[in-house]
Residue, then its C-alpha position, 0 to 999 in steps of 0.5 A: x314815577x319810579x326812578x330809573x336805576x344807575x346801570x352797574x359798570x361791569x368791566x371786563x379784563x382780557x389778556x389772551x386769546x383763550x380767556x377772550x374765547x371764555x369771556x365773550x359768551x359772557x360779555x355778549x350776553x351783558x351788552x345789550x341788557x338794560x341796567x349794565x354798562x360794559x368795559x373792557x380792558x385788553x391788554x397782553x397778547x392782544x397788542x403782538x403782532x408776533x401772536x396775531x394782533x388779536x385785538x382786532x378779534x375783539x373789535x370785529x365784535x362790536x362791544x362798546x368801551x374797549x380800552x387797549x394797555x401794553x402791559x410788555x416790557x423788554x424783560x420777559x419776567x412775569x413779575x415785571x408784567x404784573x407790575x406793569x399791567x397793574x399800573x395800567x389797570x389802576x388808572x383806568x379803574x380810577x377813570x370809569x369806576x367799575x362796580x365790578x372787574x371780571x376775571x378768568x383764569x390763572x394769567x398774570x393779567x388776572x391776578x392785576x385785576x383782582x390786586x387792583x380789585x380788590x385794593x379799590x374796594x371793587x367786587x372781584x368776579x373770578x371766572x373758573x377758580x378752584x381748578x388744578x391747574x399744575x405749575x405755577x399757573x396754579x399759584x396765580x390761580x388759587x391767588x386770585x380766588x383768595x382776592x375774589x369776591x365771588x366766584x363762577x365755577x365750571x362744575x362742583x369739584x372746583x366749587x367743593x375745592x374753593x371752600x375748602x379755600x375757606x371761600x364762603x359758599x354763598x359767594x360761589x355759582x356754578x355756571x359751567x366753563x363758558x366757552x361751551x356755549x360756543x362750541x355747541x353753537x349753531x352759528x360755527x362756521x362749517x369747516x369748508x369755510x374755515x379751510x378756505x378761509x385759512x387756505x389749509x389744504x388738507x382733507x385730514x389733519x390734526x391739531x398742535x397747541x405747544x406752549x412754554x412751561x415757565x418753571x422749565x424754562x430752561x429746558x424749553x428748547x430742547x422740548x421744542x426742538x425733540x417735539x418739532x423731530x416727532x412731527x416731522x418724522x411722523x406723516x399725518x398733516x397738522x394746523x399748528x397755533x402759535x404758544x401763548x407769550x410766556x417765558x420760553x415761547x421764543x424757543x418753541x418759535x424758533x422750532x416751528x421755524x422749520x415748519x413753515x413752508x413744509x408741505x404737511x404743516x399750516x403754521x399760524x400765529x393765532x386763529x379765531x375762536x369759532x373757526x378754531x373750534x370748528x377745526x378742533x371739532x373735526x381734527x383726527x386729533x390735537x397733541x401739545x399741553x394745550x387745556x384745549x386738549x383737557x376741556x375742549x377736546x373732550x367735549x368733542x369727542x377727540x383723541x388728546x396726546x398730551x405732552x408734559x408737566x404742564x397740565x399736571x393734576x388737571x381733572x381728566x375727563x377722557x382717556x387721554x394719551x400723555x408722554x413725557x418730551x422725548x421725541x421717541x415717546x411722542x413719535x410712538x404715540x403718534x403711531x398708536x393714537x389711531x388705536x387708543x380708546x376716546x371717551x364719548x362727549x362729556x358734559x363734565x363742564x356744562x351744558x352751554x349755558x354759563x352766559x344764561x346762568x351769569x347773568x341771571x346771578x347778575x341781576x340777583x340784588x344778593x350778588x350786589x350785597x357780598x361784603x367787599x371785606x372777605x370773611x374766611x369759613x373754617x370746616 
């Protein structure tokens, strides 16, 4: 009789709204598969109330083993968080032994999972590495590359960059960005669901996703303050999304303050992924310094005004319309975004089919063989 394997304990680690949009294609597809047990780990802006309590997303799922941490201090420093979520993180790990913690992206929660990771001798699976990110999102992003073990990029430059990282190519798959596999879904809600669901009235509008620069946080105000002036000189009709909870996120709330209860703007603290896509699929247009507006716009075909510094050096794949914070700047672009050229669709970060590819490496015994002690490769 052949004897049954030990399913792999794969553990999951979330902290946003927008790394649980990338991961859950990905988690979905390893939940119900014979020879892997799934946890996942939430923590972040998850557990606000302030952003919208996003846990309960995640619980209308369905997945089994989810574990909630409050990794929020009373300070607002990154590196308080960090310190925190890796405490929660350890004694968690410890209890169920993962064979593997997967990772996305630049956020503090992310370089937690691959220090703690990477400190118990577990495999470290980053999703996403080896982009240009700007700011210091950049640092956290290239930091967990170098604690990762294996690495799911979205297309072949960021492979190309993480050997140039000395990452070995053998620990390096290309699956494409994961989130494209919801948004070329069939199961989107239409978008008269979406408006009645979310009681926006508006026939036309367009989209605002503004968050906080860390390194600029001083100056954060007064951004928010002169973008909140162009909104509300403009006249076009706009579904504004709370920031992420980064070091100045108060400053951009305290400016949206004016635009609630204004008759052109819906404000909310956060929506759900799919019904956001379908939003951003048939909005006139999303401005802010969103990567919604790098990645998932683009793939839509929609016009992007970008604001900022905050995605600097990222891989543009549209003609993407930037300006700096003064409200003149991002009132003129607002004018002219009717008239400015838009790229047709891209595929520049797959085809919708990242969780197919995940998990056929899943179940590649060669995966499971990575040495847990990283090896550099000079070029």
């Amino acid at each position: 009789m052949r004897e049954k394997k030990i399913p792999k304990k794969i553990l999951f680690l979330t902290g946003t709204r927008a790394d649980f949009g990338k991961i859950k294609p990905l988690l979905q597809a390893v939940e119900n598969e014979d020879g892997f047990q799934n946890f996942v780990f939430v923590t972040g802006m998850h557990l606000q109330h302030t952003y919208g309590y996003t846990l309960i997303e995640i619980e209308r799922c369905g997945f089994n083993n989810l574990h909630t941490f409050d990794n929020q201090t009373h300070e607002t420093t990154m590196d308080l968080t960090l310190a925190k979520t890796i405490e929660g993180l350890s004694v968690y790990v410890k209890k169920i032994r993962p064979d593997i913690i997967v990772i996305h992206g630049d956020r503090v929660e992310t370089l937690a999972g691959a220090i703690v990771g990477s400190l118990n001798n577990i495999l470290v699976a980053h999703i996403e590495g080896g982009e240009l990110s700007g700011t210091v999102d950049e640092l956290i992003r290239h930091s967990v590359s170098k604690l990762s073990h294996i690495h799911f990029v979205s297309n072949t430059q960021a492979q190309k960059r993480l050997q140039q990282m000395g990452e070995l190519p053998s620990s390096i798959y290309v699956i494409g960005s994961p989130d494209l596999d919801v948004m070329f879904s069939k199961h989107l809600p239409d978008l008269q669901t979406v408006r009645a669901y979310y009681e926006i009235p508006f026939d036309a509008f367009a989209l605002v996703l503004f968050h906080p620069v860390t390194t600029e946080a001083a100056q954060m105000q007064a951004y928010a303050d002169a973008f909140v002036e162009a909104l509300m000189k403009d006249t076009h009709h706009y579904v504004v999304v709370y920031p992420n909870n980064d070091l100045g996120s108060k400053a951009i709330l305290k400016a949206y303050g004016s635009l609630k209860n204004h008759p052109r703007f819906r404000v909310f603290p956060s929506l759900r992924f799919e019904y956001f896509l379908t939003l951003l699929k048939n909005a006139q247009f999303i401005i802010g310094n969103s990567s919604a507006g790098i990645r998932e716009a683009p793939a839509y075909g929609i016009p992007v005004i970008n604001i900022g510094t905050r995605q600097q050096n990222r891989d543009l794949q549209a003609d993407i319309l930037n300006v700096d914070y003064t409200a003149e700047n991002i009132f003129e672009a607002l004018q002219n975004i009717g008239k400015h050229p838009v790229s047709p669709p891209s595929n520049h970060f797959g085809n919708g089919n990242s969780a197919k590819l995940f998990l056929s490496c899943l179940k590649n015994d060669d995966i499971w063989q990575i040495n847990h002690q990283k090896q550099f490769r000079d070029y």
